[in-house]
C-alpha positions as CSV (number, residue, x, y, z in Angstrom):
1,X,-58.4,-151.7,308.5
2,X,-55.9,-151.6,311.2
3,X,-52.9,-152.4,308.7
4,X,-54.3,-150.1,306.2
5,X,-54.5,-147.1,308.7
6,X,-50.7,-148.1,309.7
7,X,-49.6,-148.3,306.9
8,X,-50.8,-144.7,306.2
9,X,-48.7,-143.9,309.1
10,X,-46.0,-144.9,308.8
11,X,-46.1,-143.6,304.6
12,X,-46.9,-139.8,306.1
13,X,-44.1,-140.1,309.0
14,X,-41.5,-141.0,306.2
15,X,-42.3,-138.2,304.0
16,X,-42.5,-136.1,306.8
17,X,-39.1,-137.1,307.2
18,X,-37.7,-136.8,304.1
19,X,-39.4,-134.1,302.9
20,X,-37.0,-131.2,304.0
21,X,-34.2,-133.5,302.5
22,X,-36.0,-133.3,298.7
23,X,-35.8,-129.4,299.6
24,X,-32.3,-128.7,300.7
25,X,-29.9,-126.7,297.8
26,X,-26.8,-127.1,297.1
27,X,-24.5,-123.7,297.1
28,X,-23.2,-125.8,293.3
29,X,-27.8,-125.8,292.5
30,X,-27.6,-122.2,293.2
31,X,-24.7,-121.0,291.0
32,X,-25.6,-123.5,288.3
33,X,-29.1,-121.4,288.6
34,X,-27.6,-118.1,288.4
35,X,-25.8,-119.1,285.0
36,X,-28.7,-120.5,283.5
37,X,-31.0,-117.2,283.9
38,X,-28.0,-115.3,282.0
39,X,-28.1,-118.2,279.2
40,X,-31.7,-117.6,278.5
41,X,-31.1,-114.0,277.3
42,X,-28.4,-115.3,275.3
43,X,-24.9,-114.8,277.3
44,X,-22.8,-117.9,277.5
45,X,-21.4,-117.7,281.1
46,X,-19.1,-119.5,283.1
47,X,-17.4,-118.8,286.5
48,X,-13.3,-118.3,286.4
49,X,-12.2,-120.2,289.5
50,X,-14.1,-121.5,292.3
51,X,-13.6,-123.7,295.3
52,X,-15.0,-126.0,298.1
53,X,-13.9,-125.8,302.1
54,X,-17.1,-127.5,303.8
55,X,-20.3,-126.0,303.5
56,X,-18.9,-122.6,301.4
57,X,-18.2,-122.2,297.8
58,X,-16.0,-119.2,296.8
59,X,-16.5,-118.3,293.5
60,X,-13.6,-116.2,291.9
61,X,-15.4,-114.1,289.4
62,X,-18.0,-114.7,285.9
63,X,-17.6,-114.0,282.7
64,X,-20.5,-114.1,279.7
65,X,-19.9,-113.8,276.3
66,X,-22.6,-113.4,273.2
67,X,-22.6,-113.1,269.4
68,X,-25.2,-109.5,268.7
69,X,-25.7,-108.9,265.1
70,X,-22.8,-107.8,263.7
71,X,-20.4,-107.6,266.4
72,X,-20.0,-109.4,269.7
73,X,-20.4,-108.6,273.6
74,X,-18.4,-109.9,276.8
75,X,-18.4,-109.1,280.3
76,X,-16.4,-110.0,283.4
77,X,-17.3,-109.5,287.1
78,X,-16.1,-109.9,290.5
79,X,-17.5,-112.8,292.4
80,X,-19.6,-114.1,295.8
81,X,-19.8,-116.6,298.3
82,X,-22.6,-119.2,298.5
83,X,-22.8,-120.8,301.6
84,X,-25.0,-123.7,302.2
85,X,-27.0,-122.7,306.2
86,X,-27.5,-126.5,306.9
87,X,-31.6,-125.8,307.3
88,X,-31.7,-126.5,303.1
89,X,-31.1,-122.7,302.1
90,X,-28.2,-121.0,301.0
91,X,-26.7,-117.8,301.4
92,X,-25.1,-115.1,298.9
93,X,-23.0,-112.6,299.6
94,X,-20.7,-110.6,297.8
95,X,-17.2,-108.6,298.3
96,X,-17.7,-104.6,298.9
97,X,-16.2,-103.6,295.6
98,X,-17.1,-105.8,292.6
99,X,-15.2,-105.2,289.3
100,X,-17.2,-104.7,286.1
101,X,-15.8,-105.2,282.7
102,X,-17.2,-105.2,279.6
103,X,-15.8,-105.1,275.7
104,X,-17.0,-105.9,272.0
105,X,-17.3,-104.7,268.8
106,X,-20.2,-102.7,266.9
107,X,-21.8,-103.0,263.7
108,X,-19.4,-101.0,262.1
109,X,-16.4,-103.0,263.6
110,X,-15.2,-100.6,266.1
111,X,-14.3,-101.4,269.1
112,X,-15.7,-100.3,272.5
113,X,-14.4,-100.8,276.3
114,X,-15.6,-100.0,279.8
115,X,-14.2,-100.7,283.2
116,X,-17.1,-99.4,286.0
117,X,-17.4,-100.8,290.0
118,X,-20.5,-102.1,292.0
119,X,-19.8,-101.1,295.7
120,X,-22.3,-102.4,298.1
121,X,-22.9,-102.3,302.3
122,X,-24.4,-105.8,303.7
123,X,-26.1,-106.9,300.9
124,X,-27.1,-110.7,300.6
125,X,-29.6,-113.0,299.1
126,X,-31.0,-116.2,300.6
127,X,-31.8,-119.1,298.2
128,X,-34.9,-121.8,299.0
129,X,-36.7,-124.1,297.6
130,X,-35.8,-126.9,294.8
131,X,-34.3,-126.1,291.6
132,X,-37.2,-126.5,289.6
133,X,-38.9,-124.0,291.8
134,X,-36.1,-121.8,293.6
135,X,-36.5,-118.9,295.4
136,X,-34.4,-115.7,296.0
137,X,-34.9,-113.3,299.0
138,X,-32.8,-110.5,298.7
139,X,-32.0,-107.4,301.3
140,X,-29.3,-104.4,300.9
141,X,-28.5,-101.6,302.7
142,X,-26.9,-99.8,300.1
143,X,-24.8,-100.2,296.6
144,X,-23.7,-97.4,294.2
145,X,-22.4,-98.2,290.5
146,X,-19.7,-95.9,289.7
147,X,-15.9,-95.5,288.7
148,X,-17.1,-95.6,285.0
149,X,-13.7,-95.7,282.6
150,X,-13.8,-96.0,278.5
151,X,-11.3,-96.9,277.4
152,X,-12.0,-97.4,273.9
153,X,-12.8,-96.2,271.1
154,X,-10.6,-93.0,271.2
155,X,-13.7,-90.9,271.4
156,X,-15.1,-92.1,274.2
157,X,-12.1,-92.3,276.2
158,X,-10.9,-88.9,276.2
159,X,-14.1,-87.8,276.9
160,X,-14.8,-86.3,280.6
161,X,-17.5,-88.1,281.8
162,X,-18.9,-88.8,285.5
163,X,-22.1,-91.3,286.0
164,X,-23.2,-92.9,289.0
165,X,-26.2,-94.5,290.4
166,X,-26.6,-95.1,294.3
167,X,-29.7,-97.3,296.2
168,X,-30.5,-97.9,300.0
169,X,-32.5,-100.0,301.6
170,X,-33.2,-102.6,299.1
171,X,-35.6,-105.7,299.5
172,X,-37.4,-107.7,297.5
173,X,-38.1,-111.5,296.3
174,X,-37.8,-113.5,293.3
175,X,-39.1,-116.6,292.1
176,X,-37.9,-119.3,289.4
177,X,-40.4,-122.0,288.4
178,X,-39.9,-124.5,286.2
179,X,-36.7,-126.7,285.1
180,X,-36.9,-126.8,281.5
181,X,-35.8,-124.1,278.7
182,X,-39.4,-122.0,279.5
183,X,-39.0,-120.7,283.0
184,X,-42.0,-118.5,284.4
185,X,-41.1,-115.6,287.4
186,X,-42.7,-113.6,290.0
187,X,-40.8,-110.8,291.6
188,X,-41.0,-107.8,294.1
189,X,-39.1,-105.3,295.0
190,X,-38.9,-102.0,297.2
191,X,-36.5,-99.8,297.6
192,X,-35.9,-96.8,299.9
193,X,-34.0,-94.3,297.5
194,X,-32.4,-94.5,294.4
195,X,-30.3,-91.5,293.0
196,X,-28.5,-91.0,289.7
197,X,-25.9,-88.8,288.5
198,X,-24.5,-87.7,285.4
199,X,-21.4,-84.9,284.6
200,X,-19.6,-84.4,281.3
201,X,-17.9,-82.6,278.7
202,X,-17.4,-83.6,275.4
203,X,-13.7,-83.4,274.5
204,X,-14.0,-80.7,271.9
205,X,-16.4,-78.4,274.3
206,X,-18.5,-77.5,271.4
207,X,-21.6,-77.8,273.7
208,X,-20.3,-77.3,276.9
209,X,-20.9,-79.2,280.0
210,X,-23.7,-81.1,281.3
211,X,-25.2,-81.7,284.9
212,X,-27.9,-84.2,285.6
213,X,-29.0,-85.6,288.9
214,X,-32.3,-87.5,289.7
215,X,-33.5,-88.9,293.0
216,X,-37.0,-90.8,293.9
217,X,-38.3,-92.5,297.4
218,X,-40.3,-95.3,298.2
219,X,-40.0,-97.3,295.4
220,X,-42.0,-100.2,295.2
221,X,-42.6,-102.9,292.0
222,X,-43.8,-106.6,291.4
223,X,-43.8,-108.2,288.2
224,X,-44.1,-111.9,286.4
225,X,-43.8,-113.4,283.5
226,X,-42.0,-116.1,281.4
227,X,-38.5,-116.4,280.2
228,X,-37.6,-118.1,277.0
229,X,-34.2,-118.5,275.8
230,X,-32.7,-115.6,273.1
231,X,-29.9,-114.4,271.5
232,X,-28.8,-111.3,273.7
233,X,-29.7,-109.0,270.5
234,X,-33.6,-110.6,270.2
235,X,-35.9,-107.8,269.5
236,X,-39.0,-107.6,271.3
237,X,-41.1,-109.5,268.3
238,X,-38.0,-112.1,268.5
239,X,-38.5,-112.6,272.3
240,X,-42.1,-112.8,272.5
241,X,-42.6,-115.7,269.5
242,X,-39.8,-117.6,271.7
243,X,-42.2,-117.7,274.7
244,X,-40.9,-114.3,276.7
245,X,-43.6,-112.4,278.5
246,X,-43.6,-110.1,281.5
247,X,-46.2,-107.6,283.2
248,X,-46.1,-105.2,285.9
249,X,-46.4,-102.1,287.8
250,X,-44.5,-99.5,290.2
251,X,-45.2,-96.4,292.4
252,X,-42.6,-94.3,293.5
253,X,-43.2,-91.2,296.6
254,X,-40.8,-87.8,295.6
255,X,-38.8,-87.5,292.6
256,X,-36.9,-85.0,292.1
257,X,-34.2,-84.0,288.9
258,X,-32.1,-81.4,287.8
259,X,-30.5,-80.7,284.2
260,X,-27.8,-77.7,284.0
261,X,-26.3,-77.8,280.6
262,X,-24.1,-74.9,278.9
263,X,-24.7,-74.6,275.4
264,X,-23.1,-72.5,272.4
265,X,-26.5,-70.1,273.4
266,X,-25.7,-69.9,276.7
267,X,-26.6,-71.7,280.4
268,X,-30.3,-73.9,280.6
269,X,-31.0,-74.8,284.0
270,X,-34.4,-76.9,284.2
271,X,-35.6,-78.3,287.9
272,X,-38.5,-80.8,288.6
273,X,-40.5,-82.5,291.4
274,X,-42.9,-84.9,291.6
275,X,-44.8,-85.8,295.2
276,X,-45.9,-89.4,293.4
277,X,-45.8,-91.5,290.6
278,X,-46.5,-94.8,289.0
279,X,-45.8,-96.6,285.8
280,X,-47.0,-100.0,284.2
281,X,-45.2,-102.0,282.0
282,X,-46.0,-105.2,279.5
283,X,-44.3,-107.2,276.8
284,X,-46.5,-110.2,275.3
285,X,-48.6,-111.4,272.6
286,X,-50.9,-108.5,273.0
287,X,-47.6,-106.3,272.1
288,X,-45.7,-103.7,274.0
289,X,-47.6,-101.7,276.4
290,X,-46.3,-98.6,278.9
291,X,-47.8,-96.0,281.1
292,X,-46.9,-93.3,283.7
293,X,-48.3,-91.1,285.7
294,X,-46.8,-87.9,287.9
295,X,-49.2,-85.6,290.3
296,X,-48.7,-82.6,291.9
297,X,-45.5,-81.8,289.5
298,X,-43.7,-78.3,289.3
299,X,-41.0,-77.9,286.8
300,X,-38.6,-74.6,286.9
301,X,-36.9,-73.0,283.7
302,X,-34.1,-70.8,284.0
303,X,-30.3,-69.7,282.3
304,X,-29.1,-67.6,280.1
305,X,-30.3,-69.4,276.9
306,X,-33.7,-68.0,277.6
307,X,-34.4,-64.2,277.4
308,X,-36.5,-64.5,280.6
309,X,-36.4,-64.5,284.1
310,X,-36.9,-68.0,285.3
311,X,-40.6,-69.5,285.6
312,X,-42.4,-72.0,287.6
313,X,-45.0,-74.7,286.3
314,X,-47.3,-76.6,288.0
315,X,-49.4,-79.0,287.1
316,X,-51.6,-81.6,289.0
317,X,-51.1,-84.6,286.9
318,X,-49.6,-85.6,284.0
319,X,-49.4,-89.1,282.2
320,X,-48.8,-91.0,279.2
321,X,-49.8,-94.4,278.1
322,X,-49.4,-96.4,274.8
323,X,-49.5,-99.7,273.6
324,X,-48.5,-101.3,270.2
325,X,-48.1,-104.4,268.4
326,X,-44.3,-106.2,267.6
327,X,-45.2,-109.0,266.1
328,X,-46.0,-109.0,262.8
329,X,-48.9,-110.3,261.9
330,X,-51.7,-110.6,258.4
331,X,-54.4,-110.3,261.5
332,X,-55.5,-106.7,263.0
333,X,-53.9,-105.4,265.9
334,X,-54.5,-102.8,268.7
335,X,-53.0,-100.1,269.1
336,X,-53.3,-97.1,271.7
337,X,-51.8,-93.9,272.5
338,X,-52.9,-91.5,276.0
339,X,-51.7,-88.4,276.6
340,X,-53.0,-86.2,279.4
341,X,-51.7,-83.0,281.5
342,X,-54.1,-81.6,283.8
343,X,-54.2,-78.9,286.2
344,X,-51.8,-77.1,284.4
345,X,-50.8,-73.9,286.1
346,X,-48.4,-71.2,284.6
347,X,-46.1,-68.8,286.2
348,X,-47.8,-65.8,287.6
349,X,-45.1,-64.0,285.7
350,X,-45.9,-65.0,282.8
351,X,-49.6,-64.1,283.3
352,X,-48.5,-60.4,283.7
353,X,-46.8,-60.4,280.9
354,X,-49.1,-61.3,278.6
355,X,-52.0,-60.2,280.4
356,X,-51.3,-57.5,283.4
357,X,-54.6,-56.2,283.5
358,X,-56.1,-59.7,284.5
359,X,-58.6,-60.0,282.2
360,X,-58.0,-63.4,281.2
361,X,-59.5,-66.2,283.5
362,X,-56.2,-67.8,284.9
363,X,-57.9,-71.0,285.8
364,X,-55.4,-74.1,285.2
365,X,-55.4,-75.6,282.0
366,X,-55.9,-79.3,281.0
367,X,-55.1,-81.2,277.5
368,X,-55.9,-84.8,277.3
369,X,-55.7,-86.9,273.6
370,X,-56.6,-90.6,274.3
371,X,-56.8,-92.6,271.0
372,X,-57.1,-96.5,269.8
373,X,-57.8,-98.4,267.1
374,X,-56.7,-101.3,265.0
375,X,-53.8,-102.0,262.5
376,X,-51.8,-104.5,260.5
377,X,-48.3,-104.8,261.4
378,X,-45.9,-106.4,258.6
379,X,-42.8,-105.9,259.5
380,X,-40.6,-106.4,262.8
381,X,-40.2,-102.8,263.5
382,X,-37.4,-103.4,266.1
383,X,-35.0,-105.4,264.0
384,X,-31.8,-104.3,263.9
385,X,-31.8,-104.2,260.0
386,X,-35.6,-102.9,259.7
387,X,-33.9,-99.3,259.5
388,X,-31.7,-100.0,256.8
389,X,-34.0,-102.3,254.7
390,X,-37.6,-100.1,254.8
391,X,-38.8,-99.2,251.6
392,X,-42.6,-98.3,252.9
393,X,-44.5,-98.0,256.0
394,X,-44.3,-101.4,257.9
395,X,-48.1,-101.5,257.9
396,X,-51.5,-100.0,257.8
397,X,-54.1,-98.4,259.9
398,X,-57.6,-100.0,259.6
399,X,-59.4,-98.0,262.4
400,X,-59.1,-95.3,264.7
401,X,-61.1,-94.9,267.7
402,X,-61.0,-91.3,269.1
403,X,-62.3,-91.7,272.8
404,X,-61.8,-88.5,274.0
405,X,-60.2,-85.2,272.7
406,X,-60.2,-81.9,276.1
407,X,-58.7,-78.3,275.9
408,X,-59.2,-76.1,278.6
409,X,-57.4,-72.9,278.4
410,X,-58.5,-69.4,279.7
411,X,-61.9,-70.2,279.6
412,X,-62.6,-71.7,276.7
413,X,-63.1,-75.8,276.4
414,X,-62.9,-77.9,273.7
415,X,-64.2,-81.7,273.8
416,X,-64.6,-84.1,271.0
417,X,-64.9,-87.7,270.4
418,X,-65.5,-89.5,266.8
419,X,-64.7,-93.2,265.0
420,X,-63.4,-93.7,262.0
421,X,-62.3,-96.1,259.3
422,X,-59.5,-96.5,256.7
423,X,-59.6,-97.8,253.1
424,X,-55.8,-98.7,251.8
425,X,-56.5,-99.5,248.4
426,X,-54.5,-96.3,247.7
427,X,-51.0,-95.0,248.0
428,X,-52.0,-92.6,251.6
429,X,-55.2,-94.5,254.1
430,X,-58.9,-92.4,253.0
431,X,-60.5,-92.1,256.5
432,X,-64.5,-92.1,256.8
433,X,-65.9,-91.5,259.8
434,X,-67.2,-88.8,262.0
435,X,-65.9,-86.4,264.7
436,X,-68.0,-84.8,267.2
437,X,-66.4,-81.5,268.6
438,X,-68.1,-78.5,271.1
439,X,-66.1,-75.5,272.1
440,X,-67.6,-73.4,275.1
441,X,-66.7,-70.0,275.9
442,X,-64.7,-69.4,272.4
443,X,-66.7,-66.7,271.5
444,X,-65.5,-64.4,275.1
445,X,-62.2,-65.6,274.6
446,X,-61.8,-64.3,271.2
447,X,-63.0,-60.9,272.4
448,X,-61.1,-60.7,275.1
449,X,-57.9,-61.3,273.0
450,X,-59.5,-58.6,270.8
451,X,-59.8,-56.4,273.7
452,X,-56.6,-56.7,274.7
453,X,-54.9,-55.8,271.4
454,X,-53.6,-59.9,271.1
455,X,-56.2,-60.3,268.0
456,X,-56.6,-58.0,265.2
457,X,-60.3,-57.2,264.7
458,X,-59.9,-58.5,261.4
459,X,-58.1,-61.9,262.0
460,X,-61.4,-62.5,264.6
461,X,-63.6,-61.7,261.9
462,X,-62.0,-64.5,259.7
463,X,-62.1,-66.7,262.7
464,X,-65.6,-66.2,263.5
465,X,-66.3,-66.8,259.8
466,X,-64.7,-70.0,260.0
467,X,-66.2,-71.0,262.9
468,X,-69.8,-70.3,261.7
469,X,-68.5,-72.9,258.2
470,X,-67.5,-75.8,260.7
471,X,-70.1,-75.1,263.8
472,X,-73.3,-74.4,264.7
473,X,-75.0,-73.1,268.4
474,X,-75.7,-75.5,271.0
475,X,-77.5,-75.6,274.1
476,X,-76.1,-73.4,276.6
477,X,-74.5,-69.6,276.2
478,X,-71.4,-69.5,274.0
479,X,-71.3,-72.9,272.7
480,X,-70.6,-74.3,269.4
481,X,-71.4,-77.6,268.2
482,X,-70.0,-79.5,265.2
483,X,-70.3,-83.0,263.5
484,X,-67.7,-83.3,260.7
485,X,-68.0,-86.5,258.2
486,X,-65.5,-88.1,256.8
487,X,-67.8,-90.1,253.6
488,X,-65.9,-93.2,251.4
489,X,-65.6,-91.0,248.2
490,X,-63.7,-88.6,250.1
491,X,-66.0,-85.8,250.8
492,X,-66.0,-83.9,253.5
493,X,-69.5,-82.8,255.5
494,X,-69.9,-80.2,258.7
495,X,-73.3,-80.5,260.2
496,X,-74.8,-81.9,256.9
497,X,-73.3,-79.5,254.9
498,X,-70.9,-80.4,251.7
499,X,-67.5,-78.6,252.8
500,X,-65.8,-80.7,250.0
């Protein structure tokens, strides 16, 4: 027992020992880990001059080539220092002016070639772990992208163009597990502020010059997923059947942009602000997924181009989510679509133009569509050559799921819901289904646009006509109910009663 015990010892003291050994990098791991995340996206890259002096390898520069359909792509770039700390980590950091270069040819043969610059301010990563499971920690206090050239084609080059993007206060971690092909990630990042910037004018000034600028806060993201190796022109349905994968979210504070653009019509001047966002993101099996949301927006309209003074929107949220299949498949598929704005408010101005005497409600109006349902994808809609080679839809729609349908405007509210299916024996999908709809306060809206002079008497005749075909009273003052049915043999039924 007393050997055994001993011997247990002694086996825990020796890995105890070693174990920080098993776990130191080499700055040579580190590099060699670097080229092989841009090799599973395609790009064949190799460094152009490096060397050793003790525990510090300078590495000269990178460049990464790839074949894309019909063309080809390569890139150069200045390069960084990896110096090993002696505790089993190893430290990146980078010049204050990296050199960007990138050339090829398109589809069409022509060639195209930009020179830009990555400036940065203390920005460095630390490197841990083993290189099956390697781990970046990465800080910045600030790195702009700028000094954009073209220099080819012709076009391009003797265009006037000006685009930048600028960050501070960058953080964040990344993870790299697993040594074979297949590599699975987790990341995060935040990020204090992040601006862009655009100016231009195209070299015949048909359309004058344009003037963008955008800037968000408190930026902060994590995400995971898997990384397969692909050629750098994969399309989504490409990258997902060779194992790729990722999922994530973000949330940013204020956002602000501003587009001034002169145009043969004139000057268009458009301003936005956001106090807070969010957006989710995810490519997989399930498809390709995307959402965003703003809140407390207001958006300004303004310039020459439009014959009125400029207006103010505001609105208290907006959003828009969708998701969609890519890989092509004989089995159903979901598919959905969201779109929302709510709290919509509209420039006071505006109110007294159309309505001085205020005797439309001004309460802030809301529109919200959110839809799913189920199809059969058969083609890859984001190949390169699916554009050029369609010769019918790249699918069908089996059913559609309509969860929710909201209007509120001066008011008057509209809400429906309804399910329905599709039979594609024919040339066009025959729905059958039903849709449930109820409009409040339609009936006092219509006479107040009457009232007004907005509504010809007999145009609100024809409407309430209409209205009495397709709906019927329900509970409550003002409201209108309908059930519209959808049948197999393509007839058409509101509230029981043969329409068509």
């Amino acid at each position: 027992m007393t050997f055994t015990r001993n011997r247990l010892l002694t086996s825990a003291l020796a890995l105890a020992v070693a174990s920080p050994a098993l776990a130191d990098l080499t700055a040579e791991q580190v590099l060699e880990d670097q080229l092989r995340q841009m090799e599973l996206y395609g790009l064949a890259a190799e460094v152009t001059g490096q060397s050793r002096s003790g525990d510090t390898l300078v590495v000269d520069g990178l460049s990464a080539t790839a074949d894309v359909p019909e063309g080809a792509f390569s890139m150069t770039m200045g390069g960084a220092t990896f110096r090993e700390l002696g505790d089993g980590t190893v430290e990146i950091t980078y010049p204050d002016v990296i050199p960007i270069g990138i050339t090829g040819t398109s589809d069409d043969g022509e060639a195209f070639e930009m020179e830009m610059s990555l400036s940065q301010t203390n920005t460095r990563t630390l490197v841990s772990g083993i290189p099956e499971e390697i781990t970046y920690e990465f800080t910045s206090d600030s790195f702009s992208l700028g000094d954009l050239k073209f220099l080819a084609p012709e076009e391009a080059a003797e265009m006037d163009l000006d685009i930048s993007v600028q960050s501070t206060g960058l953080s964040g971690t990344m993870q790299m597990i697993g040594g074979g092909t297949l590599r699975d990630y987790t990341a995060d990042f935040a990020v204090e502020s992040i601006s862009m910037a655009m100016t231009g004018v195209p070299d015949d000034e048909s359309e004058g010059a344009v003037d963008f600028s955008l800037t968000a806060r408190d930026i902060v993201a994590d995400y995971a997923g898997s990384a397969a190796p692909q050629d750098l022109g994969a399309s989504f349905a490409e990258a997902i059947q060779a194992g790729t994968k990722t999922k994530g979210t973000a949330k940013h504070g204020p956002l602000t942009y501003e587009l001034k653009a002169d145009t043969p019509d004139g000057s268009l001047e458009v301003a936005a602000a956001a106090a807070s966002g969010d957006f989710e993101f995810e490519i997989g099996q399930a498809g390709l997924g995307y959402g965003t949301t703003a809140r407390d927006t207001t958006i300004s309209v303004g310039g020459s181009s439009i014959p009125l003074p400029p207006l103010t929107f505001k609105m208290a949220e907006s959003g828009m989510k969708f998701g969609m299949p890519v890989v092509p498949s004989e089995e159903e598929q979901d598919f959905a679509l969201r779109l929302s704005l709510e709290g919509l408010e509209v420039d006071p101005m505006l109110w007294g133009m159309i309505d001085p005497a205020g005797q439309l409600p001004r309460d802030p109006a809301s529109l919200v569509i959110d839809l799913q349902g189920l199809v059969t994808l058969t083609e890859d809609v984001f190949a390169p050559e699916f554009a050029e080679e369609m010769t019918g839809p790249p699918g069908q729609i089996n059913a559609l799921s309509v969860n929710r349908i909201l209007l509120t405007l001066a008011g008057a509210e509209l809400t429906g819901d309804g399910e329905f299916s599709f039979n594609n024996a024919g040339p066009v999908p025959m729905p059958s289904g039903v849709m449930n709809m109820m409009l409040t306060g339609g009936n006092g809206l219509l006479d107040t646009l009457v009232g007004m002079g907005l509504v010809p008497e007999d145009q609100a005749m024809g409407a309430r006509m209409m209205m009495g075909l397709f709906a019927q009273p329900g509970e409550g003052e003002d409201t209108l109910i309908s059930t519209i049915e959808m049948k197999e043999d393509g007839s058409v039924l509101a509230n029981g009663q043969r329409i068509k």
